[in-house]
N, C-alpha and C positions, 0 to 999 in steps of 0.2 A: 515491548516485544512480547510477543506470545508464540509458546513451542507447544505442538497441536501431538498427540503419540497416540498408535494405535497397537494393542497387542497382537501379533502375528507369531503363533506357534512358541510363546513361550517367551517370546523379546518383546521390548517397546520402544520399536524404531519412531523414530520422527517422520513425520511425514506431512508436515506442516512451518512453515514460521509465517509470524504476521509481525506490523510495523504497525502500531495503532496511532499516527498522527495527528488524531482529532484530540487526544488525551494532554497536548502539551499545550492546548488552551486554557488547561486552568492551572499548572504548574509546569514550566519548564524545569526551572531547579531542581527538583525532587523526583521529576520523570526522566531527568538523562543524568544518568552519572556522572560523577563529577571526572574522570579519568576522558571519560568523551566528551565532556566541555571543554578541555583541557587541550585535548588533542584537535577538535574540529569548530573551536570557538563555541558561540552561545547559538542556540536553536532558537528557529524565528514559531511561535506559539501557534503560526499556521503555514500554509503552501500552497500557493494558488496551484491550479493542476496543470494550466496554460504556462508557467516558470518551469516546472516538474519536465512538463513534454518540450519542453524548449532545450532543457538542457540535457534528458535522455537521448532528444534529435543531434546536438552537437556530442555525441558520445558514436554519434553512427549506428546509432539503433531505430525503430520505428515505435509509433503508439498507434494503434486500432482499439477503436471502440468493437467491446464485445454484446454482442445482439444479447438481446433478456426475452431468448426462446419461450421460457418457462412463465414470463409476465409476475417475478418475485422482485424485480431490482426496487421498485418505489422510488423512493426520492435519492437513491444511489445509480450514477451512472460507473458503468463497467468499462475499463481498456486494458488491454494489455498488451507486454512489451518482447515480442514473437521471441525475439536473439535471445531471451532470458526468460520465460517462463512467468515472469513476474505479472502481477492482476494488484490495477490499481483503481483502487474504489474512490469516487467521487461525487461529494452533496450536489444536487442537481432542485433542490426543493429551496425555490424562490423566496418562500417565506420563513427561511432559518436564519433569520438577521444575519445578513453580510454573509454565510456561509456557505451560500451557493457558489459554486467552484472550487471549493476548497479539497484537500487533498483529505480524505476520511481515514484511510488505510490503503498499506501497500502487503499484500501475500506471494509466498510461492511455496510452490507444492511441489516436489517429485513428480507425482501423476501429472503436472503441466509438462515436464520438462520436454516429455518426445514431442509436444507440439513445437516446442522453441525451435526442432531441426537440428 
């Protein structure tokens, strides 16, 4: 996990957390705590994004792919999940052995949330 802080007038609120997914390819042991192995069994090293969206959709939430206005996404495709604010980053570059579709990183930001409704 990554916590993102901005200084605003003196504090440094958070205004960031990220889920870095891709990181438990080369060590799950040592990238998830052992309290949350404990609590939520063993982490599978990857997440197809297509299992991810299947099982956000049986939560009753939706996935929208988010357009790359700006033409920065590259070999990342963007969706996110409107009810939660949440932006789920996904390899889309065919030639990252086996890694295309897989789930890269999951974010959310404050500044999403008034999109969520």
């Amino acid at each position: 996990m990554e916590l993102s802080f901005q200084e605003e007038g003196g504090a440094w609120p958070c205004f960031g957390v990220s889920v870095q997914v891709h990181r438990l390819r080369w060590d799950t042991e040592s990238s998830v705590p052992a309290a949350l192995r404990s609590a939520y069994g063993e982490f599978a090293a990857s997440r197809r994004f297509e299992d991810l969206a299947a099982a956000i959709a049986g939560l009753g939430c939706s996935v929208e792919p988010e357009p790359d206005e700006d033409g920065t996404a590259g070999d990342i495709h963007r969706y996110r999940v409107p009810e939660s604010g949440v932006r789920v980053f996904v390899r889309s570059d065919e030639e990252a052995q086996g890694q295309a579709g897989a789930v890269w990183s999951l974010s959310v930001s404050p500044a999403w949330w008034h999109e969520a409704g």
